[in-house]
N, C-alpha and C positions, 0 to 999 in steps of 0.2 A: 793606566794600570790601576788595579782595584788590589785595596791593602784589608783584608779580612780579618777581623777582629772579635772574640767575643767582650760585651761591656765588663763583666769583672776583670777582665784583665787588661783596661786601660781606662779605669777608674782612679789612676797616679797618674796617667802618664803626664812628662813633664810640656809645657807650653812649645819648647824648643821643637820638641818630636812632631808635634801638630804644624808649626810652623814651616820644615822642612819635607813634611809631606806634600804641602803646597806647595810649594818652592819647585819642588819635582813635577807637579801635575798629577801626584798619586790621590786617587780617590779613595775616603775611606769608610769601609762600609763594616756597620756596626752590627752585630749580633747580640742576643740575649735571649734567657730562657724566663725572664721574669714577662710574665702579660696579665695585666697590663704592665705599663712602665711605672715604676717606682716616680716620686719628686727627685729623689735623688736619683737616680738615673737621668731624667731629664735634665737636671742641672748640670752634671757630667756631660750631657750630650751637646747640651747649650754653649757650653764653653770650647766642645771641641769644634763644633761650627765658629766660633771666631777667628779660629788659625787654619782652619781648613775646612776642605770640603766633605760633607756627610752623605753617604746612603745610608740608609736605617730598614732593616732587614727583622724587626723586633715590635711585637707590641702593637701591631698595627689590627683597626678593624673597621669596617665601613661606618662605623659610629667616628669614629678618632682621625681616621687619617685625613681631614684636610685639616683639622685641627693643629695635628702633631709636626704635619710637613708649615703651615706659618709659624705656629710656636717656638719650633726648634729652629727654624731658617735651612734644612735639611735641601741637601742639592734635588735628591728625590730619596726614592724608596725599593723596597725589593720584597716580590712578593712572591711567594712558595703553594705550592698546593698544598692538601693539609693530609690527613695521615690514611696509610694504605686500607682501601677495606677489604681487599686482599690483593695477593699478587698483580702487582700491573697496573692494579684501576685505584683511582688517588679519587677523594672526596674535594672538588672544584668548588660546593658552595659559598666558602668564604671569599674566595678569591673574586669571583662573580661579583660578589656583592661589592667588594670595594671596590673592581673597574666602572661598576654602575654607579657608585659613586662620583668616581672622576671623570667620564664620560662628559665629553662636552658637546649639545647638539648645536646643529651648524642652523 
């Protein structure tokens, strides 16, 4: 199970909550409209990877993300296409760029 969150609204939450998220096997994937990610946001994020498990859904760009998935110890990530250039058809270039990032040749 995946637990959806945006980061201002669990920027308190208490260690316990994180902790019983695991406990469960719930995954939790973090949201945010701040990009890039704030220091403090990171820190917040850092901390909720200690008690449990992170997707991070925020912030990410083929510059950053193999960075941000070791820095933050992030289970993985979640990537979205980016916004409508009209009905139907969605702008894929960012997303491209960061699978070609991660892309591992064999």
């Amino acid at each position: 199970m995946i637990y959806k969150k945006d980061l201002a609204e669990v920027k308190h939450m208490e260690k316990d909550v994180a902790t019983k998220l695991r406990e469960e096997g719930i995954i939790f994937h973090i949201t945010s409209n701040d990009d890039p990610l704030t220091v403090s946001d990171k820190e917040v994020i850092s901390l909720l990877t200690k008690d449990c498990e992170v997707i991070l859904g925020a912030g990410l760009s083929a510059e950053n993300v193999i960075g941000l998935v070791d820095e933050l110890n992030l289970k993985g990530i979640v990537l979205e296409g980016g916004e409508e250039i009209k009905p139907g058809l969605k702008d894929f270039d960012a997303l491209a760029d960061i699978l070609e990032v991660l892309e591992i040749e064999e």
